[in-house]
C-alpha positions as CSV (number, residue, x, y, z in Angstrom):
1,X,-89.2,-6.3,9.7
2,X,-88.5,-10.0,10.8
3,X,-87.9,-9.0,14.5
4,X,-90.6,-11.2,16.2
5,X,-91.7,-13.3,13.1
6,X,-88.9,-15.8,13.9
7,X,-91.1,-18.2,13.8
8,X,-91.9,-17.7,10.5
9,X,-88.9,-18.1,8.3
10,X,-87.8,-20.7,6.6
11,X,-84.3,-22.2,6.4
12,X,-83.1,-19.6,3.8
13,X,-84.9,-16.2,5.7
14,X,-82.8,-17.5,8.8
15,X,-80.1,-17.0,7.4
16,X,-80.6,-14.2,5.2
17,X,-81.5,-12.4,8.8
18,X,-78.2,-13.5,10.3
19,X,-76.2,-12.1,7.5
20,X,-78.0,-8.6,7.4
21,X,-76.0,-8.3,10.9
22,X,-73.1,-8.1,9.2
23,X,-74.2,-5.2,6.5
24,X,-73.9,-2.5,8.9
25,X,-70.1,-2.3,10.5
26,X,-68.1,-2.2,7.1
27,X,-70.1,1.0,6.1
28,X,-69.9,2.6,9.4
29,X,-65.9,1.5,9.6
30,X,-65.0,2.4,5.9
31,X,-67.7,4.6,4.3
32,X,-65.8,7.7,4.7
33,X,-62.5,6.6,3.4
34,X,-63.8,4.4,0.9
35,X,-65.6,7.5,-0.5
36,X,-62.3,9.6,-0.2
37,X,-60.4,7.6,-1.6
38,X,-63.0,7.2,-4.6
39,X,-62.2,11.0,-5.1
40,X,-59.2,10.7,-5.4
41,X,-58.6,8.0,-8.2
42,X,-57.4,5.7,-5.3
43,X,-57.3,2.0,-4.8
44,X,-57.9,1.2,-1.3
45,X,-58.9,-1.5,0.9
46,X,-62.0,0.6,2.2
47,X,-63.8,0.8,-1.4
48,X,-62.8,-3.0,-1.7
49,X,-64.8,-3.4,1.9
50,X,-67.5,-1.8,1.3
51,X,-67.7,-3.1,-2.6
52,X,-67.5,-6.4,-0.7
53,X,-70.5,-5.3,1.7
54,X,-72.8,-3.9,-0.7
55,X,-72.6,-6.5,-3.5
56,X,-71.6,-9.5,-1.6
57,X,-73.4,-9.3,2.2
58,X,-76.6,-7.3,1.0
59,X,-77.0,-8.9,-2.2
60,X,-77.1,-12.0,-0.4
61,X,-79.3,-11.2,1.8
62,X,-81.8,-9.8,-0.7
63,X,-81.5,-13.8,-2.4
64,X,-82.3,-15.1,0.7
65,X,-85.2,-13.7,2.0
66,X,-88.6,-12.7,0.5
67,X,-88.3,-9.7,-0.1
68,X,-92.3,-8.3,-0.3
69,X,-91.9,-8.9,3.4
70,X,-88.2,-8.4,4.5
71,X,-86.4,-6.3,2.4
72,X,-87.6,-3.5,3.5
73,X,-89.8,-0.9,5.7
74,X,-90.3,2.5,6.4
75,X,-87.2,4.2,4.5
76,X,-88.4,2.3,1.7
77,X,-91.8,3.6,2.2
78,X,-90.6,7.3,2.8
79,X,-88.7,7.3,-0.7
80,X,-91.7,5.6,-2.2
81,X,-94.5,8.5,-1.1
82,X,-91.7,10.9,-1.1
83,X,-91.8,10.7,-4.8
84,X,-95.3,12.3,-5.4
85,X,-93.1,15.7,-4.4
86,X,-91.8,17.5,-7.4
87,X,-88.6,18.4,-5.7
88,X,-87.6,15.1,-3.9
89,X,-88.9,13.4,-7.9
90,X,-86.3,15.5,-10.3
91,X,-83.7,16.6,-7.5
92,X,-83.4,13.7,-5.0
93,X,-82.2,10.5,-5.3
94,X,-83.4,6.8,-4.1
95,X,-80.0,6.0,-2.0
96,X,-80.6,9.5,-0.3
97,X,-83.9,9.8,0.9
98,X,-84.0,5.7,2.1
99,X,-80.8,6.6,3.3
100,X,-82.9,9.6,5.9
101,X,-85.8,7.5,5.9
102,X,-83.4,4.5,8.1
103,X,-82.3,7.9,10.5
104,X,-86.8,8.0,11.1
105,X,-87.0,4.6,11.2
106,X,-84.2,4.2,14.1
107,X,-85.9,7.3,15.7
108,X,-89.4,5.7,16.0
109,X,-88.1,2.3,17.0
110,X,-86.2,4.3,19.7
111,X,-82.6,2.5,18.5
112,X,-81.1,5.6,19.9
113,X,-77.2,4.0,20.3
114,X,-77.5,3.2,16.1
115,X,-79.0,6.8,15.6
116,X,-76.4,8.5,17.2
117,X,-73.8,6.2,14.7
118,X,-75.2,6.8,11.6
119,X,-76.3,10.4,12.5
120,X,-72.3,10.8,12.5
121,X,-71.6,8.9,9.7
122,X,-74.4,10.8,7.7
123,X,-73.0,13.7,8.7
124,X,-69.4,12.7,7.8
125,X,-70.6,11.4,4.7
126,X,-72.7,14.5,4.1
127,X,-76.3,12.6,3.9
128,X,-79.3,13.9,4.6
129,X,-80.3,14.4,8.2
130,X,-83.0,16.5,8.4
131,X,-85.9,17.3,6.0
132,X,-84.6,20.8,4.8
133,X,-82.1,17.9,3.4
134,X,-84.0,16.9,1.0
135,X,-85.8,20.1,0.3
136,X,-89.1,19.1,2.5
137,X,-91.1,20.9,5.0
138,X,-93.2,19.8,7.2
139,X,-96.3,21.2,6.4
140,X,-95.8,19.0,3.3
141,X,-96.1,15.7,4.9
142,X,-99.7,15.3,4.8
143,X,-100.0,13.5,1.6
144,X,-96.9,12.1,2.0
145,X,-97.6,10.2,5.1
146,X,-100.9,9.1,3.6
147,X,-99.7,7.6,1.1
148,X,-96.6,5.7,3.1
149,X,-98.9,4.4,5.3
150,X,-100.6,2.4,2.1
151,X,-97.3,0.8,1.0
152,X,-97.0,-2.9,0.7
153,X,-93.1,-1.8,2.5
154,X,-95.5,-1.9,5.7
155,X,-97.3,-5.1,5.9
156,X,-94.5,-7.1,7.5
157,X,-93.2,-4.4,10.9
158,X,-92.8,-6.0,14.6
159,X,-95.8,-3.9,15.4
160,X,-98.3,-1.4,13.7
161,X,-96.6,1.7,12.1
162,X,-98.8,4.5,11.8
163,X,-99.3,8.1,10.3
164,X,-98.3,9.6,13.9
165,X,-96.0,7.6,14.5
166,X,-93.6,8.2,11.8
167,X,-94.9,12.1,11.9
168,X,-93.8,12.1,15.4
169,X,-90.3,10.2,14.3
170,X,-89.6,13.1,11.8
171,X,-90.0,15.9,14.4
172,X,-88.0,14.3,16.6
173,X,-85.2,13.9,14.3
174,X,-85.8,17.2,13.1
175,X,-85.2,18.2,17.0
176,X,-82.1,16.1,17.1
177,X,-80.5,17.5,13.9
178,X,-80.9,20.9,15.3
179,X,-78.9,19.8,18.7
180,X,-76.8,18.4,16.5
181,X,-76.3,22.0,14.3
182,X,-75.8,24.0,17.9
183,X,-73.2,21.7,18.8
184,X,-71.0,22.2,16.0
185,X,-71.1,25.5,16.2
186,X,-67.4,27.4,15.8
187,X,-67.6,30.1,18.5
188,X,-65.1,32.1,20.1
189,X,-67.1,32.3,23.8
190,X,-64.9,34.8,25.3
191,X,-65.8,37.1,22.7
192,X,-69.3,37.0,22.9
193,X,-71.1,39.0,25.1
194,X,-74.5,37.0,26.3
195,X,-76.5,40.2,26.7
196,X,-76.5,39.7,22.4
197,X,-75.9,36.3,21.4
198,X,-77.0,33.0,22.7
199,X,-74.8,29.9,22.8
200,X,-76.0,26.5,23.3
201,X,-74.9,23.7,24.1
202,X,-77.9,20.3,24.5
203,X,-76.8,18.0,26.2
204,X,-78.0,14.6,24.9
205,X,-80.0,12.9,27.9
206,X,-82.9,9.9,27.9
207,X,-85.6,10.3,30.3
208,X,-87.7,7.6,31.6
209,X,-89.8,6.0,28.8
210,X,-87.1,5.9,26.4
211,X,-87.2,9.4,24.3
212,X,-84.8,11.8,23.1
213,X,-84.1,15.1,24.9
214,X,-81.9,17.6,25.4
215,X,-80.6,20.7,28.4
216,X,-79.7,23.9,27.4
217,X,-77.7,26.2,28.9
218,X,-75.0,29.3,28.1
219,X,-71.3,28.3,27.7
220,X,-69.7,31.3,28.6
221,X,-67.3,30.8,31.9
222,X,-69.0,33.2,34.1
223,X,-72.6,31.7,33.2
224,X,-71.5,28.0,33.6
């Protein structure tokens, strides 16, 4: 939310920005591990990194800026609306659904080479990804995004953030976690016949302005 405000932060926020760079890598390099070996009863050097990230880096960061205007954004807004949903209120917690509110966020700001990183990490790290997730449909997203739109997690963005914006963020996502779903997929194809099943593979392509797409087509030899 400071992207393009650098103008306006003092000494302190200047840093505080510089240092959220380094917030990212240690979870994405020893998330998975750190939470193994958490499982486990196991002393490790990845729950000391990440230990290290999360109190250390962020809480730093969260002491050095203001944080009405750049501690957070969308995810936070997300969880915060999210909440007037009985399911995502008793059943969901706040480290999950910011945590698939930053997957929306990347989406709509088009950060595509992140999304694709934590979409793996998330998936590694079994996250939520998509809104079935977190027990959400679509068609209850009205009220929701009405009242994201109204949170103060807004008034400091690089540029105007809008119902349709973040509704069109969501579907895409939703789009891309199905590719994802059909790529995973543990098929045997030289036992299925294509006259009765369909196998996809989507090809992850950009086109021209920037967005997320995908080509499908059958896997089996004689169709390739």
């Amino acid at each position: 939310s400071a992207r393009g405000k650098e103008d306006e932060l003092t000494l302190s926020e200047q840093a505080g920005v510089a240092l959220s760079g380094c917030c990212t890598e240690p979870l994405l390099k020893y998330g998975v591990q750190a939470m193994e070996d958490c499982r486990n009863n196991r002393a490790s050097k990845a729950i000391e990194m990440v230990a290290l990230d999360i109190f250390i880096n962020t809480g730093m960061v969260s002491n050095m800026v203001d944080s009405h205007k750049y501690n957070t954004n969308l995810a936070h807004a997300l969880f915060n609306s999210m909440t007037i949903l009985p399911q995502v209120e008793e059943r969901h917690r706040h480290g999950e659904v910011v945590s698939y509110g930053t997957l929306v966020l990347l989406t709509m700001d088009k950060q595509y080479d992140k999304l694709d990183r934590f979409f793996d990490f998330y998936k590694e790290m079994k996250l939520p990804t998509k809104l079935a997730d977190i027990e959400v449909s679509v068609d209850e997203l009205g009220p929701v995004l009405d009242e994201a739109v109204k949170k103060y997690d807004l008034d400091y963005s690089p540029y105007k953030i809008t119902q349709d914006m973040i509704k069109a963020a969501i579907l895409e996502l939703e789009r891309t976690a199905e590719q994802e779903s059909l790529t995973r997929l543990p098929v045997h194809l030289d036992r299925i016949p294509c006259r009765n099943y369909t196998v996809y593979t989507f090809l992850k392509q950009r086109n021209g302005n920037g967005t997320r797409g995908g080509e499908a087509r059958c896997l089996k030899s004689e169709c390739v």
